[in-house]
C-alpha positions, 0 to 999 in steps of 0.5 A: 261675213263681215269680218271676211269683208273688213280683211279683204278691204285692209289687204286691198289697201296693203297691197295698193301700198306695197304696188304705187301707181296701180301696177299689176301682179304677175298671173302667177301672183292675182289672187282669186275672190273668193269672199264674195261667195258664201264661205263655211267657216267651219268647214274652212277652219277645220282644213286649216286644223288638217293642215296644221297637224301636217305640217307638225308631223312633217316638222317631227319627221324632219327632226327624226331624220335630218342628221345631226350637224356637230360643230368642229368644238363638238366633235373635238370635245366627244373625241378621244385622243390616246397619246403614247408616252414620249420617251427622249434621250437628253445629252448631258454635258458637264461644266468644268465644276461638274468635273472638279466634283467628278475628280473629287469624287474619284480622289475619296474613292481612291482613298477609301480603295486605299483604306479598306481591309486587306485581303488574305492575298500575298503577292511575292516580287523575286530576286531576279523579276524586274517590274517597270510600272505601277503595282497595286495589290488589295492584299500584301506584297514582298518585293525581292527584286526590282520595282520602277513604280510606284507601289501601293497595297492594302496589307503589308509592304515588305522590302528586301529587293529595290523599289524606285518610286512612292509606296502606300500601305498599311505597314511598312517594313525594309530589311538590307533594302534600297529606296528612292521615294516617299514612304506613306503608311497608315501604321508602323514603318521599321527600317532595318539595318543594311537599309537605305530610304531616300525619301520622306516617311510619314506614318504613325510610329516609326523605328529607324536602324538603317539609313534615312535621307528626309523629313520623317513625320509620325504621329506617335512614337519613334525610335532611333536605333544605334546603327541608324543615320539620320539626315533631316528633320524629325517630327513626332510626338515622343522620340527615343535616340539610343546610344550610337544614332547619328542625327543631322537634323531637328527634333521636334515634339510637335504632337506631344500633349504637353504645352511647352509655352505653358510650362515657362508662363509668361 
C-alpha cells in the first residue's frame, strides 16, 4: 500500500505544477480517490492483464481490416504499361550533293544499259517511214529510211536511209548513207562507199571507203580505202592508207606501243 500512497502524493505535486494558482479541473476531469480504500493488487493487475490483451487483438484486427494505402511511387511501380510500337513516316529531302550522286548514278545505269548483251530483236526503219525523235532498241536496228534523233542500240546499227542526230552501238556499218552527228561504237565502224558522215567517229577500229567530215578516234586499227576522202584529223594506233585515199588532216599514231622519243634518244 505504500507504493499506491508515494504515487498519489507525486500525482498530486504534478498536477498542482501543471494548474498554478489551485485552479480546479473540469467535472469531467476530478479524478476519483480511490487509494484510500483497500485495493486487491491481484485482482487489479489481472484486469489490466484483460485489457492488455484487448487492446492487442483490436491492434491485429486493425492491421487485418484497414485497407492498404499505397503511395503514387507505389502504384506506378506494380503498374504495367503496355506501349504500342510507334510507327512514323520521315520526309526526306535531298541536298543539291545528294542529287549530284542521284545523276551519277543514273549516268553509270545508263551506260552499263548501254553495254549490256544485245538481244536477238532486230528492228527495221523502211525506205518511206520518217521518225522524228529519239530510237533506243536493246537489240539491232537497220535504218532505211529517215531518222530526226538520236539512235542508240545495243546490237548492231546498219544504215542505208538518213539519220540526223548521234548514234551509239556496239557496230556500226554505213552503206550509200548520209549522216550528220557523232558516230560512237564499242567496236568496228566501216563506212562504205557512196557514204557521207559528217561527224566525229570514235570506235576501236575503223575502215573508211566513203566520205569523212571529222576527227576520227579509234583505239586500234584503221584503214583508208581508195575511194575514201578524209577531212580531219586521224588518231589511231596503226593506220593503212591504200592507194587513191584522199587525206586533208593529220595522222597520228598516239596508241601505238612504240615510243618514238625513245627511239632517236636524247
Amino acid at each position: 500500500m505504500g507504493f499506491f500512497k508515494e504515487f498519489k502524493e507525486d500525482f498530486s505535486d504534478a498536477v498542482d505544477e501543471l494548474i498554478p494558482g489551485g485552479e480546479t479541473l473540469p467535472e469531467e476531469e476530478v479524478m476519483v480517490n480511490t487509494l484510500d480504500n483497500d485495493v486487491d493488487v491481484n485482482s487489479e493487475l489481472s484486469k489490466l492483464d484483460g485489457l492488455l490483451e484487448k487492446a492487442s487483438k483490436k491492434v491485429e484486427e486493425g492491421e487485418r481490416v484497414a485497407p492498404k494505402v499505397t503511395s503514387s511511387s507505389d502504384f506506378a511501380k506494380e503498374t504495367i504499361v503496355k506501349e504500342e510500337p510507334i510507327t512514323y513516316t520521315e520526309e526526306i529531302k535531298m541536298d543539291t550533293n545528294d542529287t549530284m550522286e542521284l545523276e551519277k548514278a543514273a549516268a553509270i545505269v545508263n551506260t552499263v544499259e548501254t553495254s549490256a548483251p544485245a538481244s536477238d530483236e532486230n528492228a527495221i526503219i523502211t525506205k518511206g517511214m520518217k521518225i522524228t525523235g529519239d530510237l533506243d532498241s536493246t537489240g539491232s536496228i537497220d535504218v532505211e529510211g529517215t531518222i530526226n534523233g538520236n539512235v542508240r542500240c545495243n546490237g548492231k546499227l546498219t544504215v542505208t536511209g538518213t539519220i540526223v542526230g548521234n548514234s551509239a552501238s556496239s557496230e556500226f556499218f554505213a552503206d550509200n548513207a548520209k549522216i550528220e552527228g557523232e558516230v560512237a561504237t564499242s567496236g568496228t565502224v566501216k563506212v562504205g562507199v557512196g557514204s557521207v558522215v559528217v561527224g566525229n567517229i570514235s570506235a576501236t577500229s575503223a575502215v573508211i571507203a566513203g566520205a569523212v567530215k571529222g576527227d576520227i578516234d579509234v583505239q586500234g586499227p584503221v584503214v583508208v580505202d581508195t575511194s575514201a576522202v578524209v577531212m580531219g584529223n586521224i588518231k589511231s594506233r596503226s593506220v593503212q592508207i591504200n592507194n587513191g585515199a584522199v587525206i586533208e588532216g593529220f595522222c597520228s599514231q598516239a596508241y601505238a606501243d612504240v615510243d618514238v622519243a625513245s627511239v632517236f634518244g636524247k
